[in-house]
C-alpha positions as CSV (number, residue, x, y, z in Angstrom):
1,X,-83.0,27.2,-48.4
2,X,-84.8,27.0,-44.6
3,X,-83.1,27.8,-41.4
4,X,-84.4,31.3,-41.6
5,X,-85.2,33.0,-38.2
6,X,-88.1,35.9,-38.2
7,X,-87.8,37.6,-35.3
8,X,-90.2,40.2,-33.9
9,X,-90.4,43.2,-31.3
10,X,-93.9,44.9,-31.3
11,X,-93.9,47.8,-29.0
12,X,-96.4,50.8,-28.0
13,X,-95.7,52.9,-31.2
14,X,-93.1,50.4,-33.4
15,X,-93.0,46.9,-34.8
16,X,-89.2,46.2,-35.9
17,X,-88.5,42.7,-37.8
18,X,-85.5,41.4,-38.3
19,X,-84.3,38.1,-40.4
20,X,-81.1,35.8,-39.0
21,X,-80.1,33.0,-41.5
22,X,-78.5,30.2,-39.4
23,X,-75.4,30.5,-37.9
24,X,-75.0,33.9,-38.7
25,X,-74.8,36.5,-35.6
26,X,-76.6,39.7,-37.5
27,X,-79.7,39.9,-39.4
28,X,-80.0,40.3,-43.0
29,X,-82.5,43.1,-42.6
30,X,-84.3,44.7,-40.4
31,X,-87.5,46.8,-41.0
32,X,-89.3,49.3,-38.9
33,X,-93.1,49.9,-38.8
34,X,-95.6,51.6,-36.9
35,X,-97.7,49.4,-34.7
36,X,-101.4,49.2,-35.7
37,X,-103.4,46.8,-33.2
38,X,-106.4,47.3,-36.2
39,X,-104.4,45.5,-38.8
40,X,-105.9,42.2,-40.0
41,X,-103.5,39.2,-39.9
42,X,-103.9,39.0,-43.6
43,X,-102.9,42.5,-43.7
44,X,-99.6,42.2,-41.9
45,X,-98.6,38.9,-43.4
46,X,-98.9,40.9,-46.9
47,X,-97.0,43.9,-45.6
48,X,-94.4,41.9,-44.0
49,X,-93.8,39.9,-47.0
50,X,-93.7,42.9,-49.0
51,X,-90.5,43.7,-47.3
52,X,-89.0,39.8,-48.2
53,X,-89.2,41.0,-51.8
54,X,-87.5,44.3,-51.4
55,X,-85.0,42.6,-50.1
56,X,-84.8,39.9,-52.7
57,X,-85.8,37.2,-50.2
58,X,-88.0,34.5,-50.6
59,X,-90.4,34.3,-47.9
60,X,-90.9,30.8,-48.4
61,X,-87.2,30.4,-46.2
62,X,-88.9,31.0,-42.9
63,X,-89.2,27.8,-41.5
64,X,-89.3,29.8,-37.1
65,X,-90.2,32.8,-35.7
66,X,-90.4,34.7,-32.4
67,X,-91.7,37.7,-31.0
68,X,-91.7,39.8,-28.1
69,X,-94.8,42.2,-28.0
70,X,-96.4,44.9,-24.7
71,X,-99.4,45.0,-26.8
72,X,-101.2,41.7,-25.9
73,X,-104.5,42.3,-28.1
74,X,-102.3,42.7,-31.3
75,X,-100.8,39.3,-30.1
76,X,-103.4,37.1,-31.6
77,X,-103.0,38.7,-35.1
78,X,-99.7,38.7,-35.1
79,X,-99.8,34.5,-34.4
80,X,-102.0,34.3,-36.7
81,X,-100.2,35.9,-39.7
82,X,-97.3,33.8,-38.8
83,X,-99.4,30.4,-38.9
84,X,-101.0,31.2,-42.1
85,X,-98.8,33.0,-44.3
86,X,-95.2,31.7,-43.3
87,X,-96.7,28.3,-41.7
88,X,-94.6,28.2,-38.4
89,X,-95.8,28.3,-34.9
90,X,-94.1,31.4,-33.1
91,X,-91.7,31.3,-29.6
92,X,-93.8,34.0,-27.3
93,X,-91.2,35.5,-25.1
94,X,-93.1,35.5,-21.3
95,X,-91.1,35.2,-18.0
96,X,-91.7,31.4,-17.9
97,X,-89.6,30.8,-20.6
98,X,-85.9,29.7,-20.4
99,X,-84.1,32.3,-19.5
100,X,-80.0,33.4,-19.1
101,X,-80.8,34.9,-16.2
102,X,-82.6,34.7,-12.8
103,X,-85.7,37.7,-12.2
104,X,-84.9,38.9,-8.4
105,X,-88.3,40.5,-8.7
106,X,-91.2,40.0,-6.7
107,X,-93.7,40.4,-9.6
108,X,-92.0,39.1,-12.6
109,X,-95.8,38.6,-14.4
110,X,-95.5,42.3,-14.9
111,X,-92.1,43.0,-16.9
112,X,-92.2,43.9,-20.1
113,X,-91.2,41.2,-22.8
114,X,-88.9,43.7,-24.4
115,X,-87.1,44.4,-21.3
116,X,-86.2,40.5,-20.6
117,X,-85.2,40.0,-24.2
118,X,-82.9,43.3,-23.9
119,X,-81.9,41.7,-20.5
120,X,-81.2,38.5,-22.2
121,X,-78.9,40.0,-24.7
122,X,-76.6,41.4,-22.4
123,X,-76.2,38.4,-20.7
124,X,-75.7,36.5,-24.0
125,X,-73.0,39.0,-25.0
126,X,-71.1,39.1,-21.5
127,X,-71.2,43.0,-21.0
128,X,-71.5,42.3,-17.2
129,X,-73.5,43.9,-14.2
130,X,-75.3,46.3,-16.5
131,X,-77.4,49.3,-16.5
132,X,-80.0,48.6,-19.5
133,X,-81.7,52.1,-20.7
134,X,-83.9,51.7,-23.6
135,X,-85.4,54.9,-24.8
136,X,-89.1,53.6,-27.2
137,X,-92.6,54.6,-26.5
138,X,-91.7,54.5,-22.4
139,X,-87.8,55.2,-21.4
140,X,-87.0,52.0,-19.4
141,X,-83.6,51.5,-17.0
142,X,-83.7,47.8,-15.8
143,X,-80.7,46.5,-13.9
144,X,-78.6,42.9,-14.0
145,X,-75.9,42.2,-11.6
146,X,-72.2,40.0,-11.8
147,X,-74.3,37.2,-11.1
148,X,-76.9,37.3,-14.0
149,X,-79.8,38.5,-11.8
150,X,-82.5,40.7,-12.8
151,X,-83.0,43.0,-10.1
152,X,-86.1,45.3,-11.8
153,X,-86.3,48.7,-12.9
154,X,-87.6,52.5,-13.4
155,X,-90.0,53.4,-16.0
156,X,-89.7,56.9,-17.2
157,X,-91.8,58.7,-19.7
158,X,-90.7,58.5,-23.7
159,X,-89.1,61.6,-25.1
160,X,-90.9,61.4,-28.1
161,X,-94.3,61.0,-26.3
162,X,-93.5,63.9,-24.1
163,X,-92.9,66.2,-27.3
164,X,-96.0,65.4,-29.1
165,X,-98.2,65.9,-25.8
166,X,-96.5,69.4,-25.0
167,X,-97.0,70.6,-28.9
168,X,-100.7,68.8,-28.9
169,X,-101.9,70.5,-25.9
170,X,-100.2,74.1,-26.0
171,X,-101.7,76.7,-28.7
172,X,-98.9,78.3,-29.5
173,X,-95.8,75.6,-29.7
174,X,-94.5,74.5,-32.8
175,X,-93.4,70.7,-33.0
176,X,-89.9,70.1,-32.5
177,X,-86.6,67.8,-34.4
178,X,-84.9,66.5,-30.9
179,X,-81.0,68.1,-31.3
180,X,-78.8,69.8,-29.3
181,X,-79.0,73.6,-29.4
182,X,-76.5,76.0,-30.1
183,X,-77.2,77.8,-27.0
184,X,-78.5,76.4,-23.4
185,X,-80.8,79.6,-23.7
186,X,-82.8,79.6,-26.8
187,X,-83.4,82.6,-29.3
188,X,-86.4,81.8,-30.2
189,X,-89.1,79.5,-29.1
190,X,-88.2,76.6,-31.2
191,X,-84.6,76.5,-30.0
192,X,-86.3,77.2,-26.1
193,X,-88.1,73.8,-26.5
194,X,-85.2,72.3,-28.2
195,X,-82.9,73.7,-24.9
196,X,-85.4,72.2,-22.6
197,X,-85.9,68.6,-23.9
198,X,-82.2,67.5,-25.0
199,X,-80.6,69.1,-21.7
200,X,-84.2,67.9,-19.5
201,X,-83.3,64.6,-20.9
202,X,-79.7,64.2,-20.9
203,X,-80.5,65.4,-16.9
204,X,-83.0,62.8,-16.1
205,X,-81.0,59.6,-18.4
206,X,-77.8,61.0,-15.8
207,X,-80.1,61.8,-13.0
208,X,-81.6,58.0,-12.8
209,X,-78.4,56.2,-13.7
210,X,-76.4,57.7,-11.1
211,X,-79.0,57.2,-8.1
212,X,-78.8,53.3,-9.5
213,X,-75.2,53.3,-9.4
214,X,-75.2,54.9,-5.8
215,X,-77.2,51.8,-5.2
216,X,-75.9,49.5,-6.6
217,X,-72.2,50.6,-7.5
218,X,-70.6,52.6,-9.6
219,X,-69.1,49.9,-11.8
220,X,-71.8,49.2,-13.7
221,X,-72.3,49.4,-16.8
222,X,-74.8,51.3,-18.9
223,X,-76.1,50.2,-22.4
224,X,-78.4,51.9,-24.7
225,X,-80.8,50.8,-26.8
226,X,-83.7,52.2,-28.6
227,X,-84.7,54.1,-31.6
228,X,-83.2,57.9,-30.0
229,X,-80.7,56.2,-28.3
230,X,-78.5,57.0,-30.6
231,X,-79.9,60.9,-31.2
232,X,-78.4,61.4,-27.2
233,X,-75.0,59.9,-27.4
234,X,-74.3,61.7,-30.9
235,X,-74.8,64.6,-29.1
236,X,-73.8,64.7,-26.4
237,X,-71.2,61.7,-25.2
238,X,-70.6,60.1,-22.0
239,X,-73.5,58.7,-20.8
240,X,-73.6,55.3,-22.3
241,X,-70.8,52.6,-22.0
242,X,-72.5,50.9,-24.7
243,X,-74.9,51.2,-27.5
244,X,-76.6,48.6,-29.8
245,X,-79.8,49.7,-31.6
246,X,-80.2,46.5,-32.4
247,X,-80.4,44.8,-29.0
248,X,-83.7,43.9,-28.7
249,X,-83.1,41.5,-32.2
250,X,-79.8,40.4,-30.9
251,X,-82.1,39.0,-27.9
252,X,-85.2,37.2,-29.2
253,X,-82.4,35.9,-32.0
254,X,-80.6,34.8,-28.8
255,X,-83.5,33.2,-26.8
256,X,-85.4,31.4,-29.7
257,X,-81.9,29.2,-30.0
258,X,-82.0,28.8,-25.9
259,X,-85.8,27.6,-26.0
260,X,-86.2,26.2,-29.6
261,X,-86.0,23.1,-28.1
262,X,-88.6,23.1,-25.9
């Protein structure tokens, strides 16, 4: 049976598919890999369909894809794997495309395709003037207002990046599991590190929000998305309104059906 949606977010450090069946508003499955721009397309298209048969899937159900991708030299593989081994022609999500939303933004060339899908799906699910954080490779806050406008940004470094280049470039730090300490002063050094970065980060996610609500207001809304998202509210509650791991997927599912037309 067709009317099977692949749907795909390539980031800086992740590649996350995701497979809707029609009319159905979550994805059968969703898999997480790391990006590798050196891949071949015949190497991906193998490795993806590998995950169709652990899932007891038939790849051959594929009949439209999409993807969003910030790494525009793994782009061409990535079409290319699509055209050869599932035989569709992919929706590229760019800032020309049909859109639920207007970009208040004087250089809309330069947002990130992952930030106007995650834009898109809070549009599409009627959250309302919204606070977007996403925490991957970068830690992105992007803002839409009560009248579906995207108004741009802040771009923060990733926690994850930040630990590895602390432990990579100090002699004597151990790598670190992200957590909430016992203590905000650390017995040792590994619970010192593990102080710094949970409270550093819950400060600067709080920090940047609130200067955006003292712009903007402090009715908004703030969603989170991302692979630690869910690592920081566990922990340590009342920062996010709203969080959906799964947003970015909800939004290329979202905007393929709003351009498949075209």
């Amino acid at each position: 049976m067709k009317n099977t949606l692949l749907v795909i977010d390539i980031g800086n450090t992740n590649t996350v598919f995701g497979v809707y069946k029609k009319n159905e508003t979550e994805p059968r499955f969703h898999k997480r890999t790391v990006t590798r721009p050196d891949r071949t397309s015949d190497e991906l298209g193998v490795f993806l369909k590998g995950f169709f048969h652990e899932e007891g899937m038939d790849p051959g159900e594929i009949d439209s894809a999409i993807y969003s991708s910030v790494v525009p030299g793994f782009n061409p593989i990535v079409s290319r794997m699509l055209g050869d081994w599932f035989k569709v022609e992919p929706v590229i999500v760019n800032y020309r495309m049909k859109l639920p939303f207007t970009i208040q933004y004087p250089r809309p060339f330069e947002i990130g395709a992952d930030r106007l899908v995650n834009a898109a799906a809070v549009v599409h699910m009627k959250i309302g003037k919204s606070i977007i954080v996403d925490m991957g490779t970068a830690t992105t806050f992007c803002v839409v207002n009560e009248e579906d406008e995207y108004l741009g940004g802040v771009i923060a470094p990733g926690l994850k990046l930040s630990m590895d280049a602390l432990t990579r470039n100090t002699a004597q730090l151990p790598p670190i599991t992200f957590q909430k300490p016992g203590s905000i002063l650390g017995g040792s050094t590994l619970e010192s590190l593990q102080s710094g970065f949970f409270y550093g980060w819950v400060g600067l996610l709080r920090g940047i929000i609130q200067e955006i609500k003292n712009e903007f207001g402090e009715d908004y809304k703030v969603v989170g998305t991302g692979g630690l998202v869910s690592t920081i509210d566990s922990s340590y509650s009342g920062i996010f309104d709203h969080i959906d791991p799964l947003m970015t997927l909800r939004g290329l599912e979202f905007l393929y059906q709003l351009n498949r037309s075209q």
